[in-house]
N, C-alpha and C positions, 0 to 999 in steps of 0.2 A: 590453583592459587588459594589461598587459604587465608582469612582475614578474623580477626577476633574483635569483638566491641563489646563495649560495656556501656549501659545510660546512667550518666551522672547530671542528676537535673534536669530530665528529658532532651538529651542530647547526647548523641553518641560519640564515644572517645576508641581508639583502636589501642587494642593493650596488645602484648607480646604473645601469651601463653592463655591455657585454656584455664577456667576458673566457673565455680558456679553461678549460676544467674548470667551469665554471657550468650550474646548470641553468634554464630561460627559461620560464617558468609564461604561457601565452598565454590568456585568458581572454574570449571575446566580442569577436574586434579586430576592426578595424575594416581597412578595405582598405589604409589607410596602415602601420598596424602591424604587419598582414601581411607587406607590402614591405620594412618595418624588418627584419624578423628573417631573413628572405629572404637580405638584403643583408650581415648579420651573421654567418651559419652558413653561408651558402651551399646552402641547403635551396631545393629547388626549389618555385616557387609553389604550384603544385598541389596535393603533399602538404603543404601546410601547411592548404588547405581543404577536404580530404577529411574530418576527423573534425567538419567544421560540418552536415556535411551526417546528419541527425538517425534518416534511415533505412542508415546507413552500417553492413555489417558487422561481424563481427571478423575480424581478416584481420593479416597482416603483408606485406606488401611492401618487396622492396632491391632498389637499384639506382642505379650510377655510385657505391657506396661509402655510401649513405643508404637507411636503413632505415626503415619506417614499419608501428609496432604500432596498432591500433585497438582498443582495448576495452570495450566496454558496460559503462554504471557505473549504481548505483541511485542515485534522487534521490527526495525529498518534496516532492510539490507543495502548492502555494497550500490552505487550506483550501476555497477556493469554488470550485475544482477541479474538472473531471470524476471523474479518480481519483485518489487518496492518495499512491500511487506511479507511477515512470514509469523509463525507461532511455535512460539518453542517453551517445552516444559518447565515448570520453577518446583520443586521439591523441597516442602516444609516438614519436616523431624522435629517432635518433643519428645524431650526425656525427661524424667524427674527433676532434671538440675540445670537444662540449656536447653535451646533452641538453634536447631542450624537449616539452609538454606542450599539446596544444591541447585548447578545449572552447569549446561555444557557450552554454555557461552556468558558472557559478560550481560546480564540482567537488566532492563532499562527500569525496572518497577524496584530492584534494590538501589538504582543507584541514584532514582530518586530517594528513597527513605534515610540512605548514608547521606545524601547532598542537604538532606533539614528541609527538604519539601512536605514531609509530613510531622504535626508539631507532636511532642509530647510522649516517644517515645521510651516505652521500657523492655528492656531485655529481660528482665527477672517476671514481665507478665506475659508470661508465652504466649495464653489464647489472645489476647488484645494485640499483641505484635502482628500476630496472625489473620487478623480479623483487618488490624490495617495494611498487611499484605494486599487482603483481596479487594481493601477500597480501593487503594494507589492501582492497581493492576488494570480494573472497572475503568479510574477515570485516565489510565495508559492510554484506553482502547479509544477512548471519545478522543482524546488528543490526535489519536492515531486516524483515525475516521473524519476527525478537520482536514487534517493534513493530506487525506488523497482524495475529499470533495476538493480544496482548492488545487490538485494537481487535478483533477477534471475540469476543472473548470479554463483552466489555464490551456488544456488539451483542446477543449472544446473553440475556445477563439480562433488556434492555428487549424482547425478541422474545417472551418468556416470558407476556409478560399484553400487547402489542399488539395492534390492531385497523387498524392504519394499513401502508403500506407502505414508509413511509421507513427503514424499519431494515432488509426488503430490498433494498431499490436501496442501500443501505451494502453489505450483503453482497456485491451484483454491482459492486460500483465496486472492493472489494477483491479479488473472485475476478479482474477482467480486472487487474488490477497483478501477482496471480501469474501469469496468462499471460504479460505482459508477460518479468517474473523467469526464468519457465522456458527460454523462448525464448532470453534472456539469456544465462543460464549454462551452456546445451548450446550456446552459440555460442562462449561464451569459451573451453568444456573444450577444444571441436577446434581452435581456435587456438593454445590452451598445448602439448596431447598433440603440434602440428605443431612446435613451439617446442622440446619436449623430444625431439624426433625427426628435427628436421632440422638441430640443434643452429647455431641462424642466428646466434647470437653463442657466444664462447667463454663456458665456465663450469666454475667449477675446482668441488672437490668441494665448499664450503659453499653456491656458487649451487647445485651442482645436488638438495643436500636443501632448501633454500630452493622451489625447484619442485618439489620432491614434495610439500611442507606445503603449497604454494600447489594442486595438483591436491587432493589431500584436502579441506582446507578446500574448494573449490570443490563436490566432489561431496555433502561434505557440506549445503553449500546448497543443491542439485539434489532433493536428497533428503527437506530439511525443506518444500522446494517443493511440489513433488508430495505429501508428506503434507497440506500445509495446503489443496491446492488441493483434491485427494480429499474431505476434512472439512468445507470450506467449500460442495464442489457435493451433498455429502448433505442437510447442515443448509438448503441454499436451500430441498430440497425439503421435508423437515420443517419448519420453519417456516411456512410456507407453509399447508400445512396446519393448523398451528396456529391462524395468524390468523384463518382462514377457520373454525376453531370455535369461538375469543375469540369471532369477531362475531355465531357462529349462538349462544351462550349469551347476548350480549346483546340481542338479536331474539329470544330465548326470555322473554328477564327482563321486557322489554317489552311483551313476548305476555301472560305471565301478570299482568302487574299491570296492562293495560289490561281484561283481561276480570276482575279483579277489582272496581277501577273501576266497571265499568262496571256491575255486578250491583246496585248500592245508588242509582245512578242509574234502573236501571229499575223499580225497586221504587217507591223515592221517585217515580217519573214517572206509576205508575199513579196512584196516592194521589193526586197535584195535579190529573189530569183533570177538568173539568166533569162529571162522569158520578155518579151515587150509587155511593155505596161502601157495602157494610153495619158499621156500628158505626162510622163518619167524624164520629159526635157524639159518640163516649163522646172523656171527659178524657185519657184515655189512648191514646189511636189513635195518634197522631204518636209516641210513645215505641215504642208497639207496631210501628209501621212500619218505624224504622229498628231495633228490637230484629231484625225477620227480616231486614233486608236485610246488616246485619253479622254476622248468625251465619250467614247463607246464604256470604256472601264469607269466613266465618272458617272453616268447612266446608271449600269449595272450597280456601281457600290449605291446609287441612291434605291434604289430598287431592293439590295439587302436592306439597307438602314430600315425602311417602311416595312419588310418583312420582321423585322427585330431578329435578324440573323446575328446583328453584334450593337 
């Protein structure tokens, strides 16, 4: 899909056709689309299908006067998902005249920028569009890293009186999303640290604090990463343990109230035999039988209770 914008008073308008100072939002094309935009900016084929390719670096590459940025971006998958999170590459192209955007999926970092989450945008300043690419994307990740601390957390209460292992395999669907993440953002940092050091586009002094907030915020994501990834490989193994004492207290509870059970059943079992009992004619036997076999099992359970069996 193929989307065109233009900023008229830092705000983006979607226009028909291509035109200079636009920026070309490529989204999932198809090979004709491809060709279209190809034929419009004069970008050569290739880098336009570099960023479809899902295991693709971060990297910038120029040449013949065309630049090609590739940035790993966070996404939320499908709920029936393998995992929750996942990274998938964003592709920024300059050319002398436009700016375009590839992705082989629908971008949550463009669709905040189209949505006016980020103020004061222009399509005609490529490097600044650019430059807020990689802030919005940095503060993706923190957004993204809220959101599966409080699904840990949320894991963690039901983990607390579990017996089953579904709430671990949660836990490791979200630990491999922060690998994912880590991976990530130590791939974006040496890409940007190259960006601000091999200085590949000009940038006057507000781009170049714009790429200090954007490294910051980045490393601050690196950091909340590694915290949550730390917390999450402790708790797998507590937990763990845990469940495995949920299930030996319930296999205890089970223990004791079957051999309680079972104490008034072999009482009463004696007493029904064909065999003479002595006093199995007085009125009172059957009272008297299960009077022993319930204070014998009323005994015994006080004898667990002081044990702390339950």
């Amino acid at each position: 899909m193929l989307t065109y914008y233009r900023s008229i008073g830092g705000k983006l308008h979607v226009i028909q056709d291509y035109t200079d100072g636009c920026w070309i939002n490529v989204t999932a094309p198809t090979p004709e689309e491809l060709a279209r935009v190809s034929r419009e900016t004069g970008l050569d084929l290739d880098y336009l299908q570099y960023p479809l390719d899902p295991d693709e670096r971060s990297r910038f590459e120029r040449e013949d006067g065309q630049l090609l940025i590739i940035l790993q971006t966070s996404y939320r998958l499908a709920d029936n998902s393998d995992i929750p999170y996942d990274t998938v590459p964003l592709g920024i192209l300059h050319t002398d005249h436009c700016v375009v955007t590839v992705c082989a999926q629908e971008n949550p970092v463009i669709r905040d920028l189209v949505s006016g989450m980020v103020r004061s945008i222009s399509t005609a300043k490529k490097n600044r569009l650019t430059l807020q690419v990689f802030l919005r994307n940095a503060q993706r990740f923190l957004i993204d890293l809220r959101h599966i601390n409080k699904q840990v957390d949320r894991t963690e209460d039901k983990l607390e009186s579990s017996t089953r292992n579904k709430e671990l395999l949660e836990l490791l669907k979200l630990e491999k999303s922060l690998v994912y993440f880590m991976t990530a953002l130590k791939a974006n940092e040496l890409m940007m640290e190259r960006v601000k050091r091999d200085r590949i586009f000009e940038m006057y002094d507000e781009d170049q604090e714009l790429l200090d907030d954007v490294l910051i915020e980045n490393l601050q994501a690196i950091e909340m990463t590694d915290i949550a990834s730390s917390i999450l490989t402790s708790m797998s193994g507590t937990f763990a343990s845990v469940i495995s004492n949920n299930v030996n207290q319930v296999v205890k509870l089970l223990t004791t109230t079957t051999i309680l059970v079972a104490i008034p059943t072999l009482i009463t079992g004696v007493f029904g035999m064909n065999v003479p009992i002595p006093g199995q004619d007085h009125p009172w036997s059957f009272a008297l039988a299960l009077g022993i076999a319930f204070s014998a099992s009323g005994i015994l359970a006080f004898l667990f209770y002081r044990l702390r069996w339950f």
